[in-house]
FIDRENBA-873992 format. One line per field, with one value per residue (C-alpha): x, y, z negated; residue number from 0; residue in three letters. Coordinates in Angstrom, 2 decimals. Example, Ala and Ser with C-alpha at 12.3 -4.5 7.8 and 13.67 -1.06 7.14 Angstrom:
! residues 2
east <- 12.30 13.67 .
north <- -4.50 -1.06 .
up <- -7.80 -7.14 .
marmar <- 0 1 .
nunu <- ala ser .
END
This chain:
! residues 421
east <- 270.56 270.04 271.75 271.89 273.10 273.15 273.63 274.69 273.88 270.87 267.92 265.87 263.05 261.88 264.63 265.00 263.93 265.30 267.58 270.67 269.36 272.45 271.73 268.93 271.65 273.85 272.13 271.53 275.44 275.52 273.39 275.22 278.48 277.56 275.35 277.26 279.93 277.09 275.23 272.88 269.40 268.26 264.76 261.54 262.45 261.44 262.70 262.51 263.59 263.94 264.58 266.44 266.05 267.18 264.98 264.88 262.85 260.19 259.20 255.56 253.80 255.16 254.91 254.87 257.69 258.39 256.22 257.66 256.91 259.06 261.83 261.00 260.92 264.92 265.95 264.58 265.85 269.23 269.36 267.87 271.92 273.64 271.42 268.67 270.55 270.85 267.23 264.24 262.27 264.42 263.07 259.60 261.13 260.40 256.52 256.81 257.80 257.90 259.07 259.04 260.89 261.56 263.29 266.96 267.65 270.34 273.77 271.71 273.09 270.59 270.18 268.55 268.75 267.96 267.68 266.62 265.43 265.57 262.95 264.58 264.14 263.16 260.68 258.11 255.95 253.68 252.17 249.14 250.73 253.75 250.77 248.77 252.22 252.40 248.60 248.95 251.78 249.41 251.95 248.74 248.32 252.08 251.71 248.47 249.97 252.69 250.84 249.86 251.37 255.36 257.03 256.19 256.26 259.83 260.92 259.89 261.66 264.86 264.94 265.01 267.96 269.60 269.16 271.50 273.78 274.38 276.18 278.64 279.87 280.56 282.35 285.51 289.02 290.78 293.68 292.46 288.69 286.61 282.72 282.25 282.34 279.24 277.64 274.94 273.48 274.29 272.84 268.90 269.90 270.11 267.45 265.32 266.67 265.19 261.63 261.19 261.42 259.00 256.98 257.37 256.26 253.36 251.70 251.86 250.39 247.57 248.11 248.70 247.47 250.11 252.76 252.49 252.63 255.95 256.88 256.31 258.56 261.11 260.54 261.45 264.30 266.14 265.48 266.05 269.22 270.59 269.49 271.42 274.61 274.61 274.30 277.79 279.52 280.58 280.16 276.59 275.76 277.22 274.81 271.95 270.01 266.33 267.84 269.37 266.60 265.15 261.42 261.71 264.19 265.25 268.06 267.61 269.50 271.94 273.11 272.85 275.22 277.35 277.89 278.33 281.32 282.28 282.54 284.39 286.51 287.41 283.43 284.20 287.00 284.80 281.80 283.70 285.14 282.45 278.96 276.78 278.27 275.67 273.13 275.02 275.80 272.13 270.45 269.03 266.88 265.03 265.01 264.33 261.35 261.26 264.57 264.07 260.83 262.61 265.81 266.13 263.51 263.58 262.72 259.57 259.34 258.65 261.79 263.81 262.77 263.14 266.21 267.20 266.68 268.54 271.59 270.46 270.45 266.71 267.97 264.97 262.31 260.17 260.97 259.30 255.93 257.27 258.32 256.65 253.35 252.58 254.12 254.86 250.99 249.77 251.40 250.46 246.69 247.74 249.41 246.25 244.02 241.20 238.40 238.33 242.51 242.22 242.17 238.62 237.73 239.60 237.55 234.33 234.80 235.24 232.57 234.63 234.46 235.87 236.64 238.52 242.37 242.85 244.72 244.03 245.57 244.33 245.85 248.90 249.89 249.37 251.51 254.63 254.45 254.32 257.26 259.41 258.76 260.36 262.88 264.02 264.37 265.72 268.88 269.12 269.40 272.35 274.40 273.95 275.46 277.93 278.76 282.12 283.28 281.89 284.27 287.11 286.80 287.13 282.90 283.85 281.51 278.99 278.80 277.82 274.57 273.05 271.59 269.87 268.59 266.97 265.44 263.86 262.36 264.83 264.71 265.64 268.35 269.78 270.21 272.31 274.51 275.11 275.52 278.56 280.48 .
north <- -93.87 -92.11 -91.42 -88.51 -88.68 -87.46 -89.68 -87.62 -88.77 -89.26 -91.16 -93.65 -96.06 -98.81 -100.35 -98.77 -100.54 -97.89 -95.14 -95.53 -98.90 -99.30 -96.05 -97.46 -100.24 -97.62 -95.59 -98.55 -99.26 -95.27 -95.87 -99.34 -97.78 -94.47 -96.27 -99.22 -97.98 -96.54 -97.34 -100.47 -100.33 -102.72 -101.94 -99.52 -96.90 -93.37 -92.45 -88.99 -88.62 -86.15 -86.62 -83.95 -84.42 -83.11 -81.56 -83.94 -86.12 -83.40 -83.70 -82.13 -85.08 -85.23 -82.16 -83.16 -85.88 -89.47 -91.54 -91.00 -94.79 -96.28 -94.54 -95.28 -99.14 -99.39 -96.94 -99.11 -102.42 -100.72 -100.39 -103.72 -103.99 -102.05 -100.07 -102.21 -105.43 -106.65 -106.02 -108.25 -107.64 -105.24 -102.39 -103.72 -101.88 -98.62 -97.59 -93.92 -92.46 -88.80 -88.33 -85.51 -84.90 -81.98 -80.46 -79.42 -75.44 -74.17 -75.55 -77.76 -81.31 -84.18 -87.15 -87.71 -86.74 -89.44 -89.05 -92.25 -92.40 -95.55 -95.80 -97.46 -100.69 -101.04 -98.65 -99.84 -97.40 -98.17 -98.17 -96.00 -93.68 -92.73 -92.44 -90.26 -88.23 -87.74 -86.20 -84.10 -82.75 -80.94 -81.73 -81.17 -78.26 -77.05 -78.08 -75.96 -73.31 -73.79 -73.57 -70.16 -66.83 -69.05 -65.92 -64.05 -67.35 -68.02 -64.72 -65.21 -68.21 -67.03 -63.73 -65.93 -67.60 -64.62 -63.35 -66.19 -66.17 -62.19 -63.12 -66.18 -63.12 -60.67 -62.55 -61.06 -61.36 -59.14 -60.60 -61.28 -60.80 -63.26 -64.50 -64.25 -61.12 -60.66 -64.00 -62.68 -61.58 -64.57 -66.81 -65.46 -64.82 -68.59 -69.22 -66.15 -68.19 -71.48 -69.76 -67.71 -70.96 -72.82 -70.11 -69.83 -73.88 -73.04 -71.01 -73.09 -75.94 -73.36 -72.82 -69.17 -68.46 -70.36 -69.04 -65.18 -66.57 -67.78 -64.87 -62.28 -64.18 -64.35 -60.59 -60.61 -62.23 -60.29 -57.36 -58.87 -60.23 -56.51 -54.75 -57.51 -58.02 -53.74 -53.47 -56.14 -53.08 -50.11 -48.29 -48.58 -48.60 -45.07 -43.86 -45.50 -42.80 -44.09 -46.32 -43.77 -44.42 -46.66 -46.84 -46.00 -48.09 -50.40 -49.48 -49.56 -52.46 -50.39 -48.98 -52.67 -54.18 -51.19 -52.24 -55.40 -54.16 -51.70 -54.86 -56.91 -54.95 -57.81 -58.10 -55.70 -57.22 -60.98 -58.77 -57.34 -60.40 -63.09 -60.84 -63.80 -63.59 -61.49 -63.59 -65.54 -62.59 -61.14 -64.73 -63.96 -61.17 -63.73 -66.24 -64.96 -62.39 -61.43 -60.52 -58.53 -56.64 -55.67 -54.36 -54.18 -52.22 -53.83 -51.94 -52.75 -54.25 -50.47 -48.96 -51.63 -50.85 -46.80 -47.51 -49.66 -46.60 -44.53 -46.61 -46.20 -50.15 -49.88 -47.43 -47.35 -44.93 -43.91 -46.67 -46.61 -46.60 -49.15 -51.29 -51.31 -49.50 -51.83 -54.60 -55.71 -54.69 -56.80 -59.86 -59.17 -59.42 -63.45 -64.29 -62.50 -64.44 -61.89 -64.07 -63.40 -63.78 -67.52 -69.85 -70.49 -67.11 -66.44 -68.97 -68.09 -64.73 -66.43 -68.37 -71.59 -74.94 -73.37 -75.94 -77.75 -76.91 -75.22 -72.80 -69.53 -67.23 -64.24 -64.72 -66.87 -63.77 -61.00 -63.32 -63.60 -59.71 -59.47 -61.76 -60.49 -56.90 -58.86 -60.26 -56.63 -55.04 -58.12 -57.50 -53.64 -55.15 -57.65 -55.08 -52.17 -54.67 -56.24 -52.99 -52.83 -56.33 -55.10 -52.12 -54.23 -56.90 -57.26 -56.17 -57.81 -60.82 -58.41 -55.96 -58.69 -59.58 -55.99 -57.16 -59.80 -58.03 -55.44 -58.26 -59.60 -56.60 -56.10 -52.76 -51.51 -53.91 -52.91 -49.25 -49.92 -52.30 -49.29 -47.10 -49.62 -51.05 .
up <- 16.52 19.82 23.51 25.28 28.54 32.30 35.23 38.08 41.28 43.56 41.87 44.02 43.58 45.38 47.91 51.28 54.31 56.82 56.70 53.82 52.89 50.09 48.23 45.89 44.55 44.42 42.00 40.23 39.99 38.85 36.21 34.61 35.10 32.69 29.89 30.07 26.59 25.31 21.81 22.50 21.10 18.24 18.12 19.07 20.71 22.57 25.39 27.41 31.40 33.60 37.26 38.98 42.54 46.37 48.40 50.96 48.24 49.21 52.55 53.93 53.63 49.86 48.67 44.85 45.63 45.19 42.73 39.20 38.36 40.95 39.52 36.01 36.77 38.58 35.80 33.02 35.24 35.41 31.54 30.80 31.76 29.34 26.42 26.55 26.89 23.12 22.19 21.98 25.36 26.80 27.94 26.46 23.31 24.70 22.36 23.89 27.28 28.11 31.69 34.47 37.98 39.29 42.75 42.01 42.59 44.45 43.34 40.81 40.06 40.90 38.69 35.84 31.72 29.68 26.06 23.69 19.99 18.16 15.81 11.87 12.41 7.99 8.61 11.88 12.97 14.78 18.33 17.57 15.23 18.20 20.38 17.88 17.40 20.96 21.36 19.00 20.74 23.18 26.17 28.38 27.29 27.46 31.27 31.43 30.29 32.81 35.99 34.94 34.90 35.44 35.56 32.56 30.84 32.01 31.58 27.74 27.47 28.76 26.83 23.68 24.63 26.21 22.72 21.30 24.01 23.61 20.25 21.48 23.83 20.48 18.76 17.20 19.51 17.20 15.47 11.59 12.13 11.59 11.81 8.54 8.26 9.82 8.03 6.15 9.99 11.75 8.91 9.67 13.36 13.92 11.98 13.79 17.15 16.56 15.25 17.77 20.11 17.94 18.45 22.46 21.79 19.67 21.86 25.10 23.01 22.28 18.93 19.13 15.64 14.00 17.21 15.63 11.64 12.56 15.12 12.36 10.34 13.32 12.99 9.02 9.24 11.79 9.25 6.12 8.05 9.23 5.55 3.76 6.23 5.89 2.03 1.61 3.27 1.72 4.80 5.14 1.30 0.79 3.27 1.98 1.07 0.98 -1.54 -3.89 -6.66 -8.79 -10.67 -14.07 -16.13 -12.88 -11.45 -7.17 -5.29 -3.72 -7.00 -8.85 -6.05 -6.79 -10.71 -10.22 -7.98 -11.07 -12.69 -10.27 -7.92 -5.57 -5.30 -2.60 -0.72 -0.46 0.92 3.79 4.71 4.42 4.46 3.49 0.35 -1.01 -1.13 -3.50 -5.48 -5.69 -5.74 -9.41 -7.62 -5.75 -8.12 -11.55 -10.57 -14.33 -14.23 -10.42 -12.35 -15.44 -14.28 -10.03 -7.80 -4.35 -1.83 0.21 3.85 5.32 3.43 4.66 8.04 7.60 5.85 9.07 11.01 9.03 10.06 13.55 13.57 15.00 17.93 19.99 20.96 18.23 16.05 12.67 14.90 17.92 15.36 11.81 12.50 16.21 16.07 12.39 12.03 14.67 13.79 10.58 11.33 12.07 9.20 6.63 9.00 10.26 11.50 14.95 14.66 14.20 17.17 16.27 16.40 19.43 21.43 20.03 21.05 24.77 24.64 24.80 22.89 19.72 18.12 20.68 21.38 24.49 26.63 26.87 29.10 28.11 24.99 26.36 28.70 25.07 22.95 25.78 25.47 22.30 22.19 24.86 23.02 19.50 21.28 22.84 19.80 18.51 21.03 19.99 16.41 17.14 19.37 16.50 13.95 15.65 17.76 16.01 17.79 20.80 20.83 19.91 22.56 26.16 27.42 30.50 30.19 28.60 31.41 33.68 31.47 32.12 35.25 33.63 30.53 32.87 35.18 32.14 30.73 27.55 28.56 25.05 24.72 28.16 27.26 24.11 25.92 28.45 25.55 23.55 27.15 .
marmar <- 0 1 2 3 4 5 6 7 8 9 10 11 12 13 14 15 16 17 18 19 20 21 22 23 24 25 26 27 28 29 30 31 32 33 34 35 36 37 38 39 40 41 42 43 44 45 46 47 48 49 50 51 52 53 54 55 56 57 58 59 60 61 62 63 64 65 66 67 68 69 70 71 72 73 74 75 76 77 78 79 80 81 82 83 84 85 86 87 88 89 90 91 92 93 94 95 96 97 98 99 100 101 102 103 104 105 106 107 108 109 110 111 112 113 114 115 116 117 118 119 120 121 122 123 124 125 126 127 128 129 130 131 132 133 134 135 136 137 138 139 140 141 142 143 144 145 146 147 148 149 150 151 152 153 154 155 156 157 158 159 160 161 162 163 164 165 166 167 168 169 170 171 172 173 174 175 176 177 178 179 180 181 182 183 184 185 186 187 188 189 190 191 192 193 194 195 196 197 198 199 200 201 202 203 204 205 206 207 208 209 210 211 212 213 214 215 216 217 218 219 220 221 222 223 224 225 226 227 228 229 230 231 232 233 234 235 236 237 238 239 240 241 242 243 244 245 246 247 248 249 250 251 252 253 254 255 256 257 258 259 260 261 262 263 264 265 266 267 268 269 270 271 272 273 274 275 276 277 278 279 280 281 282 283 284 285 286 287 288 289 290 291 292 293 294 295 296 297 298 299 300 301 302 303 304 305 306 307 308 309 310 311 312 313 314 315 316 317 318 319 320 321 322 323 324 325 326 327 328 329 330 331 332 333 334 335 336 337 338 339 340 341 342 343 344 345 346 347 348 349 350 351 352 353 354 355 356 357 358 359 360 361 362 363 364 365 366 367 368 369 370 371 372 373 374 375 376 377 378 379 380 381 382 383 384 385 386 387 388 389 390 391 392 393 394 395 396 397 398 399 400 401 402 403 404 405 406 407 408 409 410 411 412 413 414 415 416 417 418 419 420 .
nunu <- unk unk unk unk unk unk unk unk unk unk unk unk unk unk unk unk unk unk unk unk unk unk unk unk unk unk unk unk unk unk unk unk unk unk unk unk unk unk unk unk unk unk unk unk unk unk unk unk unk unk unk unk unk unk unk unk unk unk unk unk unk unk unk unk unk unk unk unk unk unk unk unk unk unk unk unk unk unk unk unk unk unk unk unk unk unk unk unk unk unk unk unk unk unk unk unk unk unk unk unk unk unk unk unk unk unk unk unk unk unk unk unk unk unk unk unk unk unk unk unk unk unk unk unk unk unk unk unk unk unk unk unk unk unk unk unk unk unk unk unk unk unk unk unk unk unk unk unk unk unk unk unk unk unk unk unk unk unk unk unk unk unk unk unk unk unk unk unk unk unk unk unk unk unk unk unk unk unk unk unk unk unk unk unk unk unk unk unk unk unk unk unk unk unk unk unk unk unk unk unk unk unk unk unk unk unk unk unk unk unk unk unk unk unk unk unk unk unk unk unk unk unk unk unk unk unk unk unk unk unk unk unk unk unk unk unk unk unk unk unk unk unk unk unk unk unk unk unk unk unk unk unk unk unk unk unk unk unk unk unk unk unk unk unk unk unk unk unk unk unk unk unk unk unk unk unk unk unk unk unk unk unk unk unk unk unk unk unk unk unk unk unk unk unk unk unk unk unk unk unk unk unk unk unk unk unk unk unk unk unk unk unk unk unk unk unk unk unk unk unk unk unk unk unk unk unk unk unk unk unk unk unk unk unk unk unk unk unk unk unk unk unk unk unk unk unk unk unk unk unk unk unk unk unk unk unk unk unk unk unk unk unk unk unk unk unk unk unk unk unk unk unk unk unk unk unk unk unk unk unk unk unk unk unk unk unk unk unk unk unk unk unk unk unk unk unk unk unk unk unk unk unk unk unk unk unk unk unk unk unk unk unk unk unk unk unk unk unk unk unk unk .
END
């Protein structure tokens, strides 16, 4: 069980003696009156806060703020009300705490986020393993890594999710068009999404190692993605010409899908409209190898990628070098695990404590390029394939994210917008 919540309002601490000497109660009141229908907790629990707060809370002689503790203690008093009421102890059932403030932005809501985990109650874990857990988390570190270059740092961040948000603004508006049609994309975009954050997480914690294995993959399945999603439409299979053979007695994929739409005619109607079909329809290829060997040649990563360009999906400047022969080569040299591409060998090489984790910013600044770089051609990628939507729909909403693709350096991205609105 778990709450997520946000209590608007102004947070406060300890009670007032001058000034608006009601406001602290107040906020307590605020609190009890939004968690009090909420799901009670029955046992151990976790529980994350973030305090969002006016700048007034920041005067000169407090530049960092109010002390976080105060506030912890009439938040926690305030639940021992409502969520907290039912269970042994109260809030005494809280075994891990992760809590931050920060000054609200312009137009920001103050208050505070509160998110709780209860721990199964049949299954105790205990005290030192949560506070193991929560080590080995390298939360330190992420903080570290924070207070150095922000701005590149942020600018990483929000490029990934600029890259998720690009899609929610393609999608069809055309009467009898749906998703699915582009589903064998959107499957390993979502996926690509959520690694490429684990990755952006990796590498603040200073594992940046194990931040490129799973950034290369990020990188394989936006490609795999597009040459799939392209091959379930006639279209793009008819002009599939690095495809056109096979190797001796195996027939090439392009020409295998093709029989086994020879065979099935309305194969080709179920492709169009739900894409992702095809992995269901070429699923022995991946898991009966003998079968893939004996009869299907598959093409290799680097004909995938020339084959990409061929569609002009990978429309960017010099793109069999940008992409497969720079940046699918670097990342590569993480996953085969050079020495000196290891963590280890990484701080050796800097004369640090190599085998203790820690931040690097040399290395933290070269992996945010490297991913902002992905994530750029990532966006070219997802505007090629879904271009078609694009030019159906109304780019009103998309014209207005130029400004922001440009600000953060999706440079390539920005261009092909320009080049479908």
């Amino acid at each position: 069980m778990s709450v997520n919540v946000f209590i608007d309002g102004v947070p406060y601490g300890q009670q007032k003696v001058r000034g608006n000497i009601k406001a602290p109660v107040k906020w307590t009141n605020t609190v009890v009156q939004r968690t009090r229908n909420l799901p009670k907790m029955k046992g151990p629990c976790i529980i994350s806060v973030l305090f969002t707060l006016p700048e007034d809370k920041y005067p000169l002689d407090l530049p960092y703020g109010p002390d976080l503790d105060n506030y912890l203690k009439r938040l926690c008093d305030a639940l021992n009300q409502t969520i907290f009421s039912d269970v042994p102890g109260h809030d005494s059932a809280i075994v891990g705490l992760i809590a931050s403030k920060c000054k609200a932005s312009q137009n920001e809501p103050t208050g505070a986020k509160v998110i709780i985990w209860e721990l199964n109650s049949d299954y105790a874990v205990p005290d030192r393993a949560i506070s193991h857990l929560f080590t080995e988390i390298e939360l330190p570190n992420m903080l570290t890594s924070l207070r150095g270059d922000y701005e590149t740092i942020e600018r990483a961040h929000d490029s990934i999710h600029e890259f998720m948000y690009l899609i929610a603004l393609c999608l069809p508006t055309k009467p009898g068009v749906s998703w699915h049609s582009k589903s064998a994309f959107l499957t390993c975009h979502w996926e690509a999404f959520h690694q490429a954050h684990r990755s952006f997480l990796e590498a603040l914690s200073g594992y940046y190692n194990t931040a490129y294995v799973i950034l290369r993959s990020t990188l394989e399945l936006l490609l795999k993605g597009a040459f799939w999603e392209c091959l379930a439409h006639e279209c793009f299979r008819e002009k599939a010409t690095l495809l056109d053979k096979g190797k001796g007695k195996r027939r090439s994929v392009k020409d295998w899908i093709n029989s086994l739409i020879e065979l099935d005619p309305s194969l080709e109607t179920d492709l169009e409209e739900t894409s992702a079909a095809i992995y269901d329809k070429t699923a022995i290829l991946f898991n009966d190898l003998q079968f893939q060997k004996q009869f299907v040649q598959m093409p290799s990563f680097s004909v995938i990628i020339k084959q990409l360009i061929e569609w002009q999906v990978v429309d960017i400047p010099d793109p069999y070098d940008t992409l497969y022969s720079n940046l699918y080569t670097d990342l590569s040299r993480d996953v085969h695990v050079i020495p000196d591409a290891t963590d280890i060998g990484r701080r050796f090489l800097s004369e640090k404590d190599f085998m203790e984790i820690e931040v690097m910013p040399n290395e933290l600044s070269k992996y945010m390029k490297t991913l902002q770089k992905l994530i750029d051609i990532g966006v070219v990628i997802e505007l090629s394939i879904l271009k078609d939507w694009i030019k159906w729909g109304d780019s009103t909403k998309l014209k207005k994210r130029l400004d922001l693709l440009q600000k953060l350096g999706l440079n390539y991205g920005a261009r092909k917008l320009k080049t479908l609105i």
